[in-house]
N, C-alpha and C positions, 0 to 999 in steps of 0.2 A: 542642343537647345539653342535656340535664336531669342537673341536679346536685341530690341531694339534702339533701348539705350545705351551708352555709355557706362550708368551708374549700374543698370542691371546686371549688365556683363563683366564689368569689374568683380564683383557681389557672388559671379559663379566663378570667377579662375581659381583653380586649384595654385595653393601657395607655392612658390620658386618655382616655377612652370614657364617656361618659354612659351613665346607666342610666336602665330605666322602670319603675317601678310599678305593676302593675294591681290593681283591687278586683275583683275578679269579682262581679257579682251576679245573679239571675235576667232582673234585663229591663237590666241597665245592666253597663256596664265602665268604671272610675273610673281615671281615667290620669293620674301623674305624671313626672316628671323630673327627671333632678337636673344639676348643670354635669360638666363635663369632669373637675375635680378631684373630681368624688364626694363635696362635702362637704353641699350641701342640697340637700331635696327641695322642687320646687315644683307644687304641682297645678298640671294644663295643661287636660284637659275628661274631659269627661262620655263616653261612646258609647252610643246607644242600641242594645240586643241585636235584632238581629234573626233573621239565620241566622249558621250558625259561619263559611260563608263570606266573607260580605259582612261581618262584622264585624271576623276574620283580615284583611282587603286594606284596610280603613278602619286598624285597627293598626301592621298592617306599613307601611301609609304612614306614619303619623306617626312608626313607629321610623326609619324612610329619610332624612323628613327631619329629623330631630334627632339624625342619626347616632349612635345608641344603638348599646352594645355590646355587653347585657344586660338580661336584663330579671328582674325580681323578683316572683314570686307570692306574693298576699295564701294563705295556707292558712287556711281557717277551723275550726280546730282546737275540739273541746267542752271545757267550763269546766275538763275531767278530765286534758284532753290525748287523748283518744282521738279516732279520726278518723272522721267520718259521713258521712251521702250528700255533704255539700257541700264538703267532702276528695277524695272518687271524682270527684266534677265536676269540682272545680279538677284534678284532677290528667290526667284526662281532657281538658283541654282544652288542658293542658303538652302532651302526646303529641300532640296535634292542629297544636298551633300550633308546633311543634317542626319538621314538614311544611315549613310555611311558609316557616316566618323561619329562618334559620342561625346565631345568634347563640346562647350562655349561658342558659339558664333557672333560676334559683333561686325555693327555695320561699323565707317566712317566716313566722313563728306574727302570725296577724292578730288573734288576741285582743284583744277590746276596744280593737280599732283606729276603728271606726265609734264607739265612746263617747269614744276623744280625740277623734276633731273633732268631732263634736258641740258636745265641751267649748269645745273650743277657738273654733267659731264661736259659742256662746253669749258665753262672755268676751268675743269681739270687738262684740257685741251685733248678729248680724246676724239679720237679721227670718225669721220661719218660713216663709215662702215663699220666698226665697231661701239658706237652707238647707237646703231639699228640694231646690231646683237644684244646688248644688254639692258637698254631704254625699258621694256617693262619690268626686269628686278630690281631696279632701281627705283621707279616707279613706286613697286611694292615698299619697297623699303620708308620711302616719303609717308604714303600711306602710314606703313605701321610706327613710325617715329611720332607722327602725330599721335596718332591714338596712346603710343606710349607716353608720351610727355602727358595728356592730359589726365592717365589714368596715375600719374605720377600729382598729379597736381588736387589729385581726386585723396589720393590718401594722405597727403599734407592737410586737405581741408578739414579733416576726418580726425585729426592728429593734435 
C-alpha cells in the first residue's frame, strides 16, 4: 500500500519492524536500513538498475531477509517543491513495486539528501573513488534518518 503521507504510513507499520530506504537513481538503487526500534539509519548497499524486474526480486530479498516492514521513498522533489519527471519515476516505481512487496510504501522530500552525504563522506575524509562506490547508500540512509526522526517525533506528539 502507498501512503502519501507521513501520518498515513506511520499509521500502517507493523510494530518493531525495520524499515528501508531506497535512493532511486537512474542506473543505481541506494539501500538503507534501520533497527527494529526505528531509531538509526544505516547504509547496507548499492543495486545496480538493471530491469524493473530483476531489480524488484534483488530488493524484495533483502526486504525478506531484514524483515523490513516498510519501506521509505527518496522523492526528489525541485529546489520549488514542485514535482518533475523524476517524481513521475519514483512514484511509478511505488506502483510497481507495491505488486511485489506487501508491505507500507512511504514517500520523503529527498532534497539535498545526495549533498549530506556527500558532506558527510567528505568530513569523514573518505577518498573520491570510494565515494562514488558508496554515495547512494548513504544517500539512502539520509533519506531514511529523516523520515525516522520525524515519525519518531510523530509518536511523541501522540504521547
Amino acid at each position: 500500500m502507498i501512503h502519501e503521507s507521513i501520518e498515513d504510513f506511520a499509521a500502517a507499520l507493523p510494530p518493531m519492524a525495520a524499515l528501508a530506504g531506497f535512493d532511486l537513481g537512474d542506473k543505481t538503487v541506494g539501500v538503507a536500513v534501520s533497527d527494529r526500534l526505528r531509531s538509526v539509519a544505516t547504509p547496507l548497499e548499492t543495486v545496480r538498475r538493471k530491469k524493473f524486474t530483476a531489480d524488484a526480486e534483488k530488493l524484495v530479498a533483502i526486504l525478506t531477509a531484514r524483515e523490513v516492514g516498510g519501506v521509505v521513498l527518496g522523492l526528489p522533489r525541485n529546489m520549488d517543491g514542485t514535482e518533475g519527471p523524476r517524481c513521475q519515476a519514483t512514484r511509478a516505481f511505488a506502483r510497481n513495486f507495491s505488486r511485489l512487496w506487501n508491505g507500507p510504501i512511504g514517500f520523503w522530500d529527498e532534497r539535498l539528501s545526495t549533498v549530506a552525504a556527500e558532506r558527510a563522506l567528505l568530513e569523514a575524509d573518505t577518498s573520491r573513488r570510494r565515494r562514488a562506490e558508496v554515495i547512494d547508500h548513504v544517500a539512502a540512509s539520509v533519506i531514511l534518518q529523516g523520515a525516522l526522526d520525524r515519525l519518531r517525533n510523530l509518536s511523541s506528539e501522540g504521547a
